[in-house]
C-alpha positions in Angstrom: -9.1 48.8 75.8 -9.6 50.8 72.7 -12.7 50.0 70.6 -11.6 50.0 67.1 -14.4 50.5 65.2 -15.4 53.7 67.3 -11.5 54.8 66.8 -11.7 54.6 63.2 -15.1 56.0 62.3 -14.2 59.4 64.5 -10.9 59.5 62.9 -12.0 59.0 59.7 -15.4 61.8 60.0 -12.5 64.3 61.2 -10.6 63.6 58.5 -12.8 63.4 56.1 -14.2 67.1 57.0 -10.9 68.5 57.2 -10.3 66.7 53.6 -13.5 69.1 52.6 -13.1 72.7 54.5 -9.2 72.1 52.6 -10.8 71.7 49.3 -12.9 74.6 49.7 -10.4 76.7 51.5 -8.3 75.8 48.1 -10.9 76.9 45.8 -12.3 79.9 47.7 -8.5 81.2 48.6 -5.9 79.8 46.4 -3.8 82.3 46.7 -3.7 82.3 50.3 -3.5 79.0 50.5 -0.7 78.2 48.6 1.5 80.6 50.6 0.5 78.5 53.1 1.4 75.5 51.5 4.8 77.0 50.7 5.9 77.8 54.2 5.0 74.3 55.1 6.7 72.6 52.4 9.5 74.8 52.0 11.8 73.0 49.8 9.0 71.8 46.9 7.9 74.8 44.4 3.7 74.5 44.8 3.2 77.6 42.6 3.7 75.0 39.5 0.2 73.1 40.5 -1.4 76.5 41.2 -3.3 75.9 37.9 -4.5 72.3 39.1 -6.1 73.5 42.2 -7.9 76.0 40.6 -9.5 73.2 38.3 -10.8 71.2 41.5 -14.4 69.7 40.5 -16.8 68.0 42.8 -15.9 64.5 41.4 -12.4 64.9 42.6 -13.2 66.1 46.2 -16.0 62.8 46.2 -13.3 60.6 45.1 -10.4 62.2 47.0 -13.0 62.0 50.5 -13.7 58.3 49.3 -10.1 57.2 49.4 -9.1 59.1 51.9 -11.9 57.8 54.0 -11.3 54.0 53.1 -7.6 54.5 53.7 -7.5 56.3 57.2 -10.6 53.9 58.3 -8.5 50.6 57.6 -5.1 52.1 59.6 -6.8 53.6 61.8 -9.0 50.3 62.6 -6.0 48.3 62.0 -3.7 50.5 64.8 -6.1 50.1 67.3 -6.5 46.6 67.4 -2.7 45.8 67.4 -2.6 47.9 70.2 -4.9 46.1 71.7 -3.1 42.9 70.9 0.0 44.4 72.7 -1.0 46.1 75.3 -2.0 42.6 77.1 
């Protein structure tokens, strides 16, 4: 039996501090990390944001961890406890 809360709130703190080290990683090495970008969404041109990464403020990143957080918490939360349900 999986216990959802303690599913979703370790989910969600990974998450939430990958969401973080990314922004940073953006703003430290956007170069860099828009060739990585590119090689994982090969078919979608990411230089034409390379000017809105650049322009990442700490309201976005709270906002963006906020969301993200609520949104990965409630799926997360809510996949466990159908599993739950069917795995009686």
């Amino acid at each position: 039996m999986i216990k959802p809360i303690i599913l979703a709130n370790a989910v969600t703190t990974v998450l939430m501090i990958a969401y973080v080290l990314c922004a940073l990683f953006v703003v430290l090495l956007p170069d860099l990390s828009f060739s990585i970008t590119q090689t994982w969404f090969h078919f979608l041109n990411v230089g034409s944001v390379h000017g809105v990464a650049t322009s990442i403020n700490i309201g976005s990143v709270v906002i963006g961890v906020i969301t993200l957080g609520a949104t990965v918490w409630i799926l997360t939360y809510r996949s466990a406890s159908l599993y739950n349900k069917w795995v009686k």
